[in-house]
FIVEX-890578 format. One record per residue (C-alpha): x, y, z. Coordinates in steps of 0.25 Angstrom, whole numbers, plus 5000, padded with zeros to 4 digits. Layout:
// residues N
<rec u="X" v="Y" w="Z"/>
...
//
This chain:
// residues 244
<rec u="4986" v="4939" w="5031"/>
<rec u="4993" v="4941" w="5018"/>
<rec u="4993" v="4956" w="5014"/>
<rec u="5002" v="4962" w="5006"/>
<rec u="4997" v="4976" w="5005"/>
<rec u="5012" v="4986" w="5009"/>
<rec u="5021" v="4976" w="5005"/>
<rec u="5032" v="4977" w="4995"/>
<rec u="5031" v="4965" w="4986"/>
<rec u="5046" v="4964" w="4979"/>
<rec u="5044" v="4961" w="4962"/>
<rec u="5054" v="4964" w="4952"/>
<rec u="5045" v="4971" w="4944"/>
<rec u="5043" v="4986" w="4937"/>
<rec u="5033" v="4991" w="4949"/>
<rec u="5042" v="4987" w="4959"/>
<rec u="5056" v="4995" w="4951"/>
<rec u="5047" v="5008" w="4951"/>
<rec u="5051" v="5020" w="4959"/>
<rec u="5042" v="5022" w="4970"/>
<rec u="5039" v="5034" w="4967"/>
<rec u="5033" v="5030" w="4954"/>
<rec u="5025" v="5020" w="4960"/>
<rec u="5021" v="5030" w="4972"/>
<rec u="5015" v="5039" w="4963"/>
<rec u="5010" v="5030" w="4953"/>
<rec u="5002" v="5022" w="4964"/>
<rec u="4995" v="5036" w="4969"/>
<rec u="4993" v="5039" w="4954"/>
<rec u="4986" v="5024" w="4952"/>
<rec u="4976" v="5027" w="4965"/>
<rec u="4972" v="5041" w="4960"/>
<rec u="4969" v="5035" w="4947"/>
<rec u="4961" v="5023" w="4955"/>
<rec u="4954" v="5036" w="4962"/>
<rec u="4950" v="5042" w="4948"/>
<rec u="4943" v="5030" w="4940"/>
<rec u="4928" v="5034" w="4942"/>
<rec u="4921" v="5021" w="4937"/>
<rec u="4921" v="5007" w="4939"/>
<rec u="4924" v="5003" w="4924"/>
<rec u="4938" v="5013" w="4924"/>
<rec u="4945" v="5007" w="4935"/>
<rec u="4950" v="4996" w="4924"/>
<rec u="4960" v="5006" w="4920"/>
<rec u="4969" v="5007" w="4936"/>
<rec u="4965" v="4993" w="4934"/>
<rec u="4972" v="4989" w="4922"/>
<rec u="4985" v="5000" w="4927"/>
<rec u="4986" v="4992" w="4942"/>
<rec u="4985" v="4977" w="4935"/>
<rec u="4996" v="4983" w="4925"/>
<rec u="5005" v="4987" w="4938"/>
<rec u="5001" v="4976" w="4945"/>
<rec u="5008" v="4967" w="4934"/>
<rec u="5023" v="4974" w="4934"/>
<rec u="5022" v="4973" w="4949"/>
<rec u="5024" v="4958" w="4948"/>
<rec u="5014" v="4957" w="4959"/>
<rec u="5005" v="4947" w="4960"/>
<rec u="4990" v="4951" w="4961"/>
<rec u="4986" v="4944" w="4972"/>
<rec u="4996" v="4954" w="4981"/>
<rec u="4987" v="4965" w="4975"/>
<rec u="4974" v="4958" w="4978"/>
<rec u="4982" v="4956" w="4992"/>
<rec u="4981" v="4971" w="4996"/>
<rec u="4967" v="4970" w="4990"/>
<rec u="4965" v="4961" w="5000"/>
<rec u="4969" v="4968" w="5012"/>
<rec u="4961" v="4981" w="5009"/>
<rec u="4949" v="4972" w="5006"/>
<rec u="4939" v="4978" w="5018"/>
<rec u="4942" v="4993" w="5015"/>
<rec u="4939" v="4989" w="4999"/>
<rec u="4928" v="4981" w="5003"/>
<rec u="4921" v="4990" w="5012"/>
<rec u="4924" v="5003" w="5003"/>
<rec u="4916" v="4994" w="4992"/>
<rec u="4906" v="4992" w="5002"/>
<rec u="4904" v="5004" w="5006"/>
<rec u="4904" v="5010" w="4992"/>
<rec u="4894" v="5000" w="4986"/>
<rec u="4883" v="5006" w="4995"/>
<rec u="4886" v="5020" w="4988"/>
<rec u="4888" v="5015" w="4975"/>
<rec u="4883" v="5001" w="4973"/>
<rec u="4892" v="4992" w="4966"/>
<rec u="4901" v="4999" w="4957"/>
<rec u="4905" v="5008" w="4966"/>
<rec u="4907" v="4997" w="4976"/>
<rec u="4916" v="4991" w="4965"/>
<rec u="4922" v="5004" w="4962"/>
<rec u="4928" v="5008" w="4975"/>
<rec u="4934" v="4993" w="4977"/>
<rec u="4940" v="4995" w="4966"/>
<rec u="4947" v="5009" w="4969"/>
<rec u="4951" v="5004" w="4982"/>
<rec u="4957" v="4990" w="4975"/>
<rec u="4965" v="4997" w="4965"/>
<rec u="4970" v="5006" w="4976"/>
<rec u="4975" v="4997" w="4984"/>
<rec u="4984" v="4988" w="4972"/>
<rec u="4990" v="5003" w="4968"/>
<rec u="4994" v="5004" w="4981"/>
<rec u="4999" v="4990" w="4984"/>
<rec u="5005" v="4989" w="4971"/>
<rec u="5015" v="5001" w="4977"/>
<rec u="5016" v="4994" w="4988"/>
<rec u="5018" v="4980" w="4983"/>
<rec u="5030" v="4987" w="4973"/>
<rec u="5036" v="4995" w="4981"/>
<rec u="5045" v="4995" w="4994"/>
<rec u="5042" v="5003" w="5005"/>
<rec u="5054" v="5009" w="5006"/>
<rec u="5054" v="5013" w="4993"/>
<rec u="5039" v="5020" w="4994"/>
<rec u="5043" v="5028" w="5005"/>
<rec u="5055" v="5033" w="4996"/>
<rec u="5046" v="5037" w="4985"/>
<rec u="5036" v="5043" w="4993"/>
<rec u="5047" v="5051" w="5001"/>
<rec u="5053" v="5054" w="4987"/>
<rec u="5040" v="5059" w="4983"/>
<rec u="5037" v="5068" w="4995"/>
<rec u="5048" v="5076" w="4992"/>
<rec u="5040" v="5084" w="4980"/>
<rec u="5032" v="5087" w="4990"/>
<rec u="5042" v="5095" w="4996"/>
<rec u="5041" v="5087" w="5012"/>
<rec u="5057" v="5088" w="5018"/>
<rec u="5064" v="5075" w="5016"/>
<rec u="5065" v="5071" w="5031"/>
<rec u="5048" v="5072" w="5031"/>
<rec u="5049" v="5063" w="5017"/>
<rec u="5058" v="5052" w="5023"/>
<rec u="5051" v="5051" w="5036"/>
<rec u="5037" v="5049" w="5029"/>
<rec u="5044" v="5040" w="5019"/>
<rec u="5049" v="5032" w="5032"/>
<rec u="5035" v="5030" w="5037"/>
<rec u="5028" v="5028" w="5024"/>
<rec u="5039" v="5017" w="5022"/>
<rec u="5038" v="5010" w="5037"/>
<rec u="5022" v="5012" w="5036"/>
<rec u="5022" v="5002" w="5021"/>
<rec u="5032" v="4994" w="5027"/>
<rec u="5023" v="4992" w="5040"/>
<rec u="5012" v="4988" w="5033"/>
<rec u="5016" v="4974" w="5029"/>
<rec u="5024" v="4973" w="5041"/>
<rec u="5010" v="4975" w="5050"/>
<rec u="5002" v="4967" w="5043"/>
<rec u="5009" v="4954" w="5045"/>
<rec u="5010" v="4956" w="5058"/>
<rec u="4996" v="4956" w="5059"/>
<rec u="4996" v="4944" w="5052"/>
<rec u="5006" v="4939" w="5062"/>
<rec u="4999" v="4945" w="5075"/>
<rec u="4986" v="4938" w="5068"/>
<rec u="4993" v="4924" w="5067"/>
<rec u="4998" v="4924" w="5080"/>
<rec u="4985" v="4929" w="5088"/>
<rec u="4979" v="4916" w="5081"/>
<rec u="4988" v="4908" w="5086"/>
<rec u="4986" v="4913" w="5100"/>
<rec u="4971" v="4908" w="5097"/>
<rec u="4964" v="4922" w="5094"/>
<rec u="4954" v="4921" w="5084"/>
<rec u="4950" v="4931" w="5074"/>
<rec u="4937" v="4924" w="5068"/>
<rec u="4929" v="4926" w="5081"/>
<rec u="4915" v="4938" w="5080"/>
<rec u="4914" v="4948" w="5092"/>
<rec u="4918" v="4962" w="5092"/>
<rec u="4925" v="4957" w="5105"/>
<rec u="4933" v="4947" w="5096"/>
<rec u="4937" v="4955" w="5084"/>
<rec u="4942" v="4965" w="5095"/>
<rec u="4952" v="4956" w="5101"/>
<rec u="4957" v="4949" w="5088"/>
<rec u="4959" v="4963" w="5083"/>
<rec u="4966" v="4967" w="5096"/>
<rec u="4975" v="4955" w="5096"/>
<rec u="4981" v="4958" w="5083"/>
<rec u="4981" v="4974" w="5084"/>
<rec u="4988" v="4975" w="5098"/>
<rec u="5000" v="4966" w="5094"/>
<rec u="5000" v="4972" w="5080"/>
<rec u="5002" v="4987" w="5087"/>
<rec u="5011" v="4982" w="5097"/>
<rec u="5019" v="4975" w="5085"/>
<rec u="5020" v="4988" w="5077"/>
<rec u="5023" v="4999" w="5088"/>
<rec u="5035" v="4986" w="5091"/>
<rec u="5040" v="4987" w="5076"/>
<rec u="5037" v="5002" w="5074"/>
<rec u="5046" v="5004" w="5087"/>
<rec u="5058" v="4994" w="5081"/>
<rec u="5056" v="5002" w="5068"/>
<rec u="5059" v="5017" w="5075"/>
<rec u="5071" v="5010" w="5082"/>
<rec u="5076" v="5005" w="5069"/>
<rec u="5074" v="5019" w="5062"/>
<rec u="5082" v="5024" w="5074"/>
<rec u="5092" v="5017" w="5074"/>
<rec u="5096" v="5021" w="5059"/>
<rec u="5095" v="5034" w="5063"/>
<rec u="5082" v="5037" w="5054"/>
<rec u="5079" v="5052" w="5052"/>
<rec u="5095" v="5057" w="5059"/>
<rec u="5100" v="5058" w="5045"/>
<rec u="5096" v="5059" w="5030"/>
<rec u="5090" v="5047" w="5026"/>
<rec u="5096" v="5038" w="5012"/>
<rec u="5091" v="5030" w="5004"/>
<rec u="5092" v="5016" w="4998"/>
<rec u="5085" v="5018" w="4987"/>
<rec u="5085" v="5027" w="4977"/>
<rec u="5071" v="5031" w="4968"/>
<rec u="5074" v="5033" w="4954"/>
<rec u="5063" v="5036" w="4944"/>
<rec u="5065" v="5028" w="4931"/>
<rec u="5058" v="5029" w="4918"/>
<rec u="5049" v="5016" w="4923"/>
<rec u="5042" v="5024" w="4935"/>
<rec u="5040" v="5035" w="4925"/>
<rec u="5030" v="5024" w="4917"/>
<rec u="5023" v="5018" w="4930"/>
<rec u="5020" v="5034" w="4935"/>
<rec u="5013" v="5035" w="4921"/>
<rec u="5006" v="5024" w="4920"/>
<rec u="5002" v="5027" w="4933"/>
<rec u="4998" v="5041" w="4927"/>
<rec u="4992" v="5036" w="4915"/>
<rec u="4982" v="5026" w="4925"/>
<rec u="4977" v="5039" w="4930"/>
<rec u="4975" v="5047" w="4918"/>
<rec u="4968" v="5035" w="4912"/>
<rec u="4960" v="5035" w="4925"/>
<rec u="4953" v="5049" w="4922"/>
<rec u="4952" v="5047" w="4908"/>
<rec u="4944" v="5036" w="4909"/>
<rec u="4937" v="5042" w="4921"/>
//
């Protein structure tokens, strides 16, 4: 089970230098812009914008088409679903919103390390006027909750290999057997969690987290290269209701 949706994909390229702050901001831009095209035909403009990103990221498309690959019920399923309204466009329409969705957000993902999100979004919070302790709690549990993604999923994978090794089968029809192969990966999967969530509060205790003002290692400074990215990202949505 290869996904790579939440994790951080280290390149040495101009995405990945960004300030996350740029990149957090710029990403919401990108997805409102995507919620704004009205027509099929006009989707060719954050189209054009995400492939030009997806270049300077250095990453390969097939990571992209990964995260696409792991949200493929929901996208297909929403399709379904609006084809029945719409008929075919529409069913085309909402893959594609969904789609582009899904490679902006990855694309912050995949550039940017979780630490350094929950730094910008905890940077960010303070214009909204939230008492610092508040800011560096929820940045804590933004950071732990993105870091626990790719960490989860491959012990599902684990859990998955091992219980076939035991000799369960996963292929087999019945709601009676679909319950229990599901149950056989959820239980340990929980018990697995709740195990590393409780080694993780230790940890934090025993650095004292939360007894004193917290530092940190790194320091966000906003050059003249996020500038740029945050108007392009801009200009994407200003072109979006222009053509719409």
């Amino acid at each position: 089970m290869k996904l790579s949706i939440g994790k951080y994909i280290p390149k040495n390229s101009i995405l990945h230098q960004l300030d996350p702050r740029a990149k957090l901001i710029g990403t919401l831009v990108s997805i409102t812009s995507i919620m704004f095209v009205k027509e099929l035909r006009d989707y060719i403009v954050p189209v054009t914008f995400f492939i030009v990103f997806m270049l300077l990221s250095k990453i390969h498309p097939i990571i992209y088409l990964r995260s696409l690959k792991s949200m493929w019920f929901l996208i297909a399923f929403a399709s379904l679903v609006q084809y029945f309204v719409s008929g075919l466009v529409g069913s085309l329409y909402i893959a594609l919103r969904l789609s582009l969705i899904f490679l902006f957000a990855s694309m912050l993902t995949y550039t940017t390390p979780p630490l350094l999100t929950a730094s910008g979004i905890v940077d960010l919070l303070k214009y909204f006027r939230i008492k610092k302790e508040t800011r560096e709690d929820f940045g804590m549990m933004i950071s732990i909750s993105i870091r626990f993604i790719p960490v989860l999923l491959d012990e599902t994978d684990r859990i998955i290999k091992a219980q076939t090794a035991r000799g369960a089968k996963y292929t087999e029809k019945g709601f009676r057997n679909r319950l229990t192969a599901i149950s056989s990966i959820i239980i340990p999967l929980l018990v697995s969690s709740l195990r590393k969530a409780e080694e993780l509060s230790l940890a934090l205790r025993a650095r004292k987290y939360g007894m004193n003002p917290r530092t940190h290692y790194y320091e966000l400074n906003w050059e003249f290269a996020d500038t740029v990215y945050l108007s392009t990202s801009l200009a994407l949505f200003l072109l979006t209701l222009y053509v719409g």
